[in-house]
C-alpha positions, 0 to 999 in steps of 0.5 A: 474519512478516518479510521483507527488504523492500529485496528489494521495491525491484525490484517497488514501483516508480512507474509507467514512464509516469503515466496511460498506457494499460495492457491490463487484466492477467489472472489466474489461480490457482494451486495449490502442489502438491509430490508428496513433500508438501514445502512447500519443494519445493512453492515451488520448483516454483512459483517454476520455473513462474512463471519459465517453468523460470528459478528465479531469475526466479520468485523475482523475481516471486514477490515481486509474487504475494506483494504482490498476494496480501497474503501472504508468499510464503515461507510459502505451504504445499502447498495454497495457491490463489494469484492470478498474472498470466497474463502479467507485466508490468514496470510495477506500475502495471499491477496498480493497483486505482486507476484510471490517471487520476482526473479529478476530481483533475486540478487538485491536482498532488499527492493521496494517496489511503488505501483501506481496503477494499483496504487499498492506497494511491495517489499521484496527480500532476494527476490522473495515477497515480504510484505505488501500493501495499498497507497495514494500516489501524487495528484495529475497536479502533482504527479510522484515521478516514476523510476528507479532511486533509493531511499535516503533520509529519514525521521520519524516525525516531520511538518510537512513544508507545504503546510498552509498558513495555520496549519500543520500538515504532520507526517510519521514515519518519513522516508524520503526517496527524492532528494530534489523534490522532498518526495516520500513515503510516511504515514497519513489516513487510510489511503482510499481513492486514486491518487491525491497527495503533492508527489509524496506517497501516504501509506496506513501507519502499520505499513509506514513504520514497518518499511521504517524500521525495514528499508535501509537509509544512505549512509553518507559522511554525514552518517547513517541516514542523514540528510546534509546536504554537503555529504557525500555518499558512501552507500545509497539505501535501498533500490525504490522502483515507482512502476505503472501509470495513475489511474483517472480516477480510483484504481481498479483492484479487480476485473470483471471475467465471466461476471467474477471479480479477478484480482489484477496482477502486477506485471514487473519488468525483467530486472529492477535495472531495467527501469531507468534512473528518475529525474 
C-alpha cells in the first residue's frame, strides 16, 4: 500500500495561474485488459495508451489517474474500470473539484478548506484557488470534527500519542488545527479509500510540506507558532474549514451521467463565516 510519494512532485503542483479560467476536462473510463491474463502486461499496456504508445509518458500520467482515481496505480488488476481524462492537462488545477474562484473568500487572503465527502483539501488566496488535493479523514470511530477553526501550532517531525506500545506512529509535517483534541493535518502514505485515521488528517508528503510552509500558525505570547498552553493569543493562524460529511465507504470522486465519468464539484457555503466555530 505504498508508494514513492517524491515521484508525485511532478503531478501536485499549485495552479500555473490561480483563479484563471480552465475548459472543464472530460473524461472517460478505462478498462485494463491484457489477453495473457497478466496484471503487469495489463498496466503496461495502460501506461502505453495513456501515453499515446510513449511508456514513459504514461507512466508519468499514470500518477495523475491514480490521485484522481484515489487508488494506487500499481496495483490495478486485469478488470479494473478507471476514470482518465480524455485530453491531459499540465495544470492540476484543472481536475480541481473546488471551484477556481470562491468569492465569498475574496477578503481572507489565505483559507484552507477540508472536504470530507470528496476527501480532497484546497488552499485559497483572496478568493483565488492555489493548490488542491486528495486526503483521508478521521474514521466513524473517530470522526475529524467539522467547522471553522484555525491552525495553530506546528513541527516538523512528531510521534504520534496514540502510538501503541512498541511502535512509533511518525508523522512529518504537522499542523495542528484543534487544540482540545490534538487534530491535525501531516504527512503519512498516500491517502487512498475513505476515511481511516484517529480525527487527524493524512495527506501525500508534497502537499503536507507545501501548506507547512504556506498556511500561517498563531502567533501567541509565546511566539510565533507555539504551543504553550498558558499563552495567549495575539493572532490566530489561518481560517480552516472542514466541509461535508464522510462517505460510507470510499469516496466517490466522480459520477456516472449518460454512461461518462463527471467530475463531482464542491458546492461551498456563501461565505467562510457562515460555517460556525467547531467544538
Amino acid at each position: 500500500m505504498y508508494i514513492n510519494q517524491k515521484e508525485l512532485a511532478d503531478v501536485l503542483r499549485p495552479c500555473t495561474a490561480p483563479g484563471g479560467t480552465t475548459d472543464p476536462v472530460d473524461y472517460k473510463y478505462s478498462v485494463l485488459y491484457s489477453s495473457r491474463s497478466n496484471s503487469v502486461l495489463a498496466r503496461n499496456t495502460f501506461y502505453k495508451v495513456l501515453g499515446d504508445g510513449d511508456l514513459e509518458l504514461g507512466t508519468r500520467r499514470a500518477k495523475l489517474v491514480g490521485l484522481l482515481n484515489r487508488t494506487l496505480i500499481h496495483q490495478a488488476e486485469i478488470g479494473d474500470t478507471l476514470v482518465v481524462p480524455v485530453v491531459f492537462e499540465d495544470d492540476f488545477c484543472a481536475y480541481s473539484p473546488f471551484p477556481l474562484v470562491y468569492q465569498g473568500a475574496s477578503r481572507y487572503g489565505k483559507l484552507f478548506i477540508i472536504d470530507k465527502t470528496v476527501q480532497a483539501w484546497a488552499a485559497y488566496e483572496k478568493g483565488k484557488l492555489v493548490r488542491w488535493g486528495i486526503v483521508n479523514t478521521g474514521s466513524k470511530e473517530s470522526p475529524t470534527p467539522n467547522g471553522r477553526f484555525s491552525f495553530n501550532w506546528k513541527t516538523e517531525y512528531r510521534i504520534s500519542s496514540l502510538s501503541p506500545p512498541g511502535e512509533r506512529w511518525e508523522m512529518y509535517w504537522v499542523f495542528n488545527f484543534h487544540l482540545a483534541r490534538g487534530i491535525h493535518i501531516h504527512q503519512y502514505p498516500m491517502p487512498t479509500g475513505g476515511p481511516t485515521s484517529h480525527g487527524c488528517v493524512r495527506l501525500v508528503e508534497e502537499d503536507a510540506q507545501w501548506i507547512y510552509n504556506w498556511a500561517d500558525a498563531w502567533t501567541t505570547t509565546a511566539g510565533y507558532g507555539s504551543m504553550a498552553m498558558d499563552a495567549r493569543i495575539i493572532r490566530p493562524g489561518t481560517t480552516v474549514l472542514v466541509l461535508g460529511e464522510d462517505p460510507p465507504g470510499d469516496p466517490v470522486p466522480f459520477l456516472r451521467d449518460e454512461g461518462r465519468p463527471v467530475l463531482r464539484m464542491i458546492e461551498l457555503p456563501a461565505r467562510p463565516e457562515d460555517v460556525p466555530v467547531g467544538n
